[in-house]
C-alpha positions as CSV (number, residue, x, y, z in Angstrom):
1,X,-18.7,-59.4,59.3
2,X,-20.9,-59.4,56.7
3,X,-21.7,-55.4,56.9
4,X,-17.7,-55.1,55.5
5,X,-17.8,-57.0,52.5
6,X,-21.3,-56.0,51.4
7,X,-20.9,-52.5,51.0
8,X,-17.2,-54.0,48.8
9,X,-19.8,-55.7,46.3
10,X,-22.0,-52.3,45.9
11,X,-18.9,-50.4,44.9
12,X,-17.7,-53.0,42.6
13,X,-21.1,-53.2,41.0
14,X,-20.8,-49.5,40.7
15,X,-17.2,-49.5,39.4
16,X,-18.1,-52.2,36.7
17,X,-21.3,-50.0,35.4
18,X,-18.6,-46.9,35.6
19,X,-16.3,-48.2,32.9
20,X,-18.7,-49.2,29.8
21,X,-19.9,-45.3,30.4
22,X,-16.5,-44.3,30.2
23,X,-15.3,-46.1,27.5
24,X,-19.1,-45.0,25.5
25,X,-18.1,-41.1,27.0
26,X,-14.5,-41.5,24.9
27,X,-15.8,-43.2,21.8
28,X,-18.5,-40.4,21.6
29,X,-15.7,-37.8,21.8
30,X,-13.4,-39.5,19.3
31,X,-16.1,-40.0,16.8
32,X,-17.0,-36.0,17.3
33,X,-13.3,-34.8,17.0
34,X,-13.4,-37.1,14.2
35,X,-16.8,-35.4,12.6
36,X,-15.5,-31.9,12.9
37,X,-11.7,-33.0,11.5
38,X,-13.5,-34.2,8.5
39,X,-16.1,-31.0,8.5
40,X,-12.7,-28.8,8.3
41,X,-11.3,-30.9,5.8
42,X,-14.5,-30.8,3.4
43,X,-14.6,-27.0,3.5
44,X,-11.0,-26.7,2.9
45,X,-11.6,-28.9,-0.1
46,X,-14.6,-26.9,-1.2
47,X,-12.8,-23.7,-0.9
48,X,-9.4,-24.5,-3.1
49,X,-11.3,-26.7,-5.5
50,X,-13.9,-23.4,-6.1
51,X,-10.1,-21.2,-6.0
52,X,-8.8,-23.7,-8.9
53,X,-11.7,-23.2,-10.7
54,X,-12.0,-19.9,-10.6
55,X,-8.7,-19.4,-11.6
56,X,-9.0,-21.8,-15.0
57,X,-12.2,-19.7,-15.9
58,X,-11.0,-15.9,-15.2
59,X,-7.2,-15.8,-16.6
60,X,-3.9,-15.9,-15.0
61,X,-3.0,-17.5,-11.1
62,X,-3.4,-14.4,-8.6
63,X,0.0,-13.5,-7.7
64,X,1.7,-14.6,-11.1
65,X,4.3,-11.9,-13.2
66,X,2.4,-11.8,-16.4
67,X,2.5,-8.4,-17.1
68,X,-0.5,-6.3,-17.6
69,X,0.3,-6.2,-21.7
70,X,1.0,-9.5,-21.8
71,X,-2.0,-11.0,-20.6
72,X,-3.8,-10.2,-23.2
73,X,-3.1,-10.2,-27.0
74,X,-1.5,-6.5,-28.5
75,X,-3.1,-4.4,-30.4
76,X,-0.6,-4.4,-33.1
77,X,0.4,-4.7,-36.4
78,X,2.0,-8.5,-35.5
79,X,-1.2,-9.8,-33.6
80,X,-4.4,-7.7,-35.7
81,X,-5.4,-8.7,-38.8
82,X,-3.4,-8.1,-41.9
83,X,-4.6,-5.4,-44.8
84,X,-6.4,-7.3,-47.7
85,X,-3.5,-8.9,-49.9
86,X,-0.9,-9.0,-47.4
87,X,0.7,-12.1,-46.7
88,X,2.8,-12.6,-43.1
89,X,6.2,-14.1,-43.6
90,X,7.0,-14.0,-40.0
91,X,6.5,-12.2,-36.6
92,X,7.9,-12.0,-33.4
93,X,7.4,-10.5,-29.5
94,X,10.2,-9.4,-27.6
95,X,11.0,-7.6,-24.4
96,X,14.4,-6.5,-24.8
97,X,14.2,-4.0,-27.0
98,X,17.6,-2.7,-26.5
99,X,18.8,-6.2,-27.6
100,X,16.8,-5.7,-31.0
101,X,18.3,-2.2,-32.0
102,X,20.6,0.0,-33.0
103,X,22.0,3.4,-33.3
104,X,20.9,6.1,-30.9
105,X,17.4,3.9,-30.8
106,X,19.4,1.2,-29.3
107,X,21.2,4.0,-26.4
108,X,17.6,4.9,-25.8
109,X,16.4,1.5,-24.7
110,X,19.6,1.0,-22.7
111,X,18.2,3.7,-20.5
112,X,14.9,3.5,-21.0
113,X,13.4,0.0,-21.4
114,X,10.3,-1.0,-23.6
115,X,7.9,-3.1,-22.0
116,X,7.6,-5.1,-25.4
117,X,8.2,-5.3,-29.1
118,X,5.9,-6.5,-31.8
119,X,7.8,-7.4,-35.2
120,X,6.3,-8.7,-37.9
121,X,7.8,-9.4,-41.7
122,X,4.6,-9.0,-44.5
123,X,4.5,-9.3,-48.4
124,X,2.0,-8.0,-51.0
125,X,1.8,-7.8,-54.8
126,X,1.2,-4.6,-56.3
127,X,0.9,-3.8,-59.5
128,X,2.7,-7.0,-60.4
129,X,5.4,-6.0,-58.3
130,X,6.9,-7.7,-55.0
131,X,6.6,-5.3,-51.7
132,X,8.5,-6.3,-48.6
133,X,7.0,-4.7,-45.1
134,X,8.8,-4.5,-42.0
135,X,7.0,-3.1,-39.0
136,X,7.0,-3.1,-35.1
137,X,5.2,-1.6,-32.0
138,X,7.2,-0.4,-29.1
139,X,5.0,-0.8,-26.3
140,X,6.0,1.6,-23.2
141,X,5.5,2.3,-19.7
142,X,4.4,5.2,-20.4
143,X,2.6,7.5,-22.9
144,X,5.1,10.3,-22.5
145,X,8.0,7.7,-23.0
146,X,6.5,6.7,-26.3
147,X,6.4,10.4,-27.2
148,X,10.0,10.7,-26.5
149,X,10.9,7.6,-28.6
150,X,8.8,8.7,-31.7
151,X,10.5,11.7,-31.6
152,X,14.0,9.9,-31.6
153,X,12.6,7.1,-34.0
154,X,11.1,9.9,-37.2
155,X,14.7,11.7,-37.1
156,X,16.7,10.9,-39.9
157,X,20.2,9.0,-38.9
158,X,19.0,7.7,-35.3
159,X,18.5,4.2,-36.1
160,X,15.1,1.7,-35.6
161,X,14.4,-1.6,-34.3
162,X,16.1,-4.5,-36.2
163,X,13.5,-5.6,-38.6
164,X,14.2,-9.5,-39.1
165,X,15.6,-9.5,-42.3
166,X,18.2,-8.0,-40.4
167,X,18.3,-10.3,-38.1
168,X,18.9,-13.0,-40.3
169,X,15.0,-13.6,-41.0
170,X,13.9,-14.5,-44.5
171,X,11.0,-16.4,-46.9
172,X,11.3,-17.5,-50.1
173,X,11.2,-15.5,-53.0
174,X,12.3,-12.5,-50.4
175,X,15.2,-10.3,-50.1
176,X,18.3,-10.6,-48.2
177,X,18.1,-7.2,-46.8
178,X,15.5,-4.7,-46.4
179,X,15.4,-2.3,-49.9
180,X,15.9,1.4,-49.6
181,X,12.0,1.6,-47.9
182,X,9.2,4.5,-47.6
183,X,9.2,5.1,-43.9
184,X,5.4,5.6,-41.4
185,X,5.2,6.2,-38.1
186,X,2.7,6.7,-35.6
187,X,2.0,7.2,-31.8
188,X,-1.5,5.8,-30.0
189,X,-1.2,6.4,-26.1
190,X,1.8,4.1,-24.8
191,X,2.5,2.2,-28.3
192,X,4.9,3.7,-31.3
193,X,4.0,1.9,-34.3
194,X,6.4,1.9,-36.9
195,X,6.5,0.5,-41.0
196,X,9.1,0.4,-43.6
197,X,7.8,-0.4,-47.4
198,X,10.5,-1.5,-50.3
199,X,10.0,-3.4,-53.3
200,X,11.6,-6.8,-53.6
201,X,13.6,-6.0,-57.1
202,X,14.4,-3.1,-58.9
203,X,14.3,0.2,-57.9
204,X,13.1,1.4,-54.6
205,X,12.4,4.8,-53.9
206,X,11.5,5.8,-50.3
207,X,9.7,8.7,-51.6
208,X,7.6,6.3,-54.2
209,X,4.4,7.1,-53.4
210,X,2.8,3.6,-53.2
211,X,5.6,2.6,-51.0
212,X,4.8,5.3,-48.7
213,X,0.7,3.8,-48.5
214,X,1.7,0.7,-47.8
215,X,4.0,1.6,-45.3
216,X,0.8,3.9,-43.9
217,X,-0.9,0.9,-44.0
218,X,1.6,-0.7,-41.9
219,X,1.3,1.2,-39.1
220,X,-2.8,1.2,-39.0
């Protein structure tokens, strides 16, 4: 009987050699899945890490709100350097400009809305007198918006943007109010820039003709 059990042995021979080559076949295939899960991982890595990077070196996250003036700083009377002797009190951005207004300027904003505006409060000596300067820039949407609000804004009676004073705003050795003030204006593509120029005590005369420089001066 020996032809029965011989052939048994051969096949169990064959079956023992089968199984390390099995078990080597599955190792080999787990340690390549596991070579190409950590290839995809690297290059993931690799990919946000050069995003992250890219986004510290060129500006603002893709995708973010920061709107297209706001990115950078404005070219204004509250963010450019001040004319020689001026001294800046205080300044401040908004983006409600109907919230900042009044009289038919303030209407105008309600139905047509500023992207941003620029205050700033200044001082200078001249002639040994005190000069308080109030100024903004009305940034728009538009250029034919800022047209329209120039228009609005030079007309005697229509109102302005609060200037801080009137806001409640002061500095020491300032006033509480803004004096009678020589009034400038002037339009540059989608931006109204805007000055009012009083002295601090005594008389102030909105026609004085150093008033109405400086108040050029405020608006550049």
């Amino acid at each position: 009987m020996s032809w029965l059990t011989e052939p048994d042995s051969e096949w169990d021979s064959e079956e023992q050699a089968e199984q390390p080559r099995s078990k080597l076949r599955l190792v080999a295939l787990l340690l390549a899945g596991w070579l190409v899960v950590s290839v995809l991982v690297l290059v993931v890595l690799v990919v946000v890490s050069g995003r992250h990077s890219s986004n510290r070196a060129g500006g603002p996250t893709p995708g973010s709100s920061v709107a297209v003036t706001a990115s950078r700083p404005p070219a204004n009377s509250a963010a450019a350097a001040l004319p020689d002797g001026w001294v800046r009190e205080a300044s401040d951005h908004q983006t409600d400009c109907a919230a900042h207004a009044y009289g038919r300027v303030q209407s105008f904003f309600t139905r047509t809305p500023c992207v941003s505006v620029d205050r700033l409060l200044a001082s200078v000596n001249q002639a040994g007198r005190a000069v308080v300067i109030a100024s903004n820039v009305v940034t728009f949407r538009s250029a034919a918006q800022a047209q329209q609000y120039l228009t609005l804004v030079n007309a005697d009676g229509t109102g302005n943007i609060s200037d801080l004073l009137r806001e409640g705003i002061s500095y020491a050795g300032g006033p509480d109010k803004l004096p009678d003030a020589a009034f400038a204006s002037r339009l540059a593509g989608n931006r109204v820039y805007v000055a009012e120029a009083g002295y601090v005590g005594g008389i102030s005369d909105a026609t004085d003709p150093t008033l109405r420089a400086i108040a050029q001066q405020g608006v550049g």
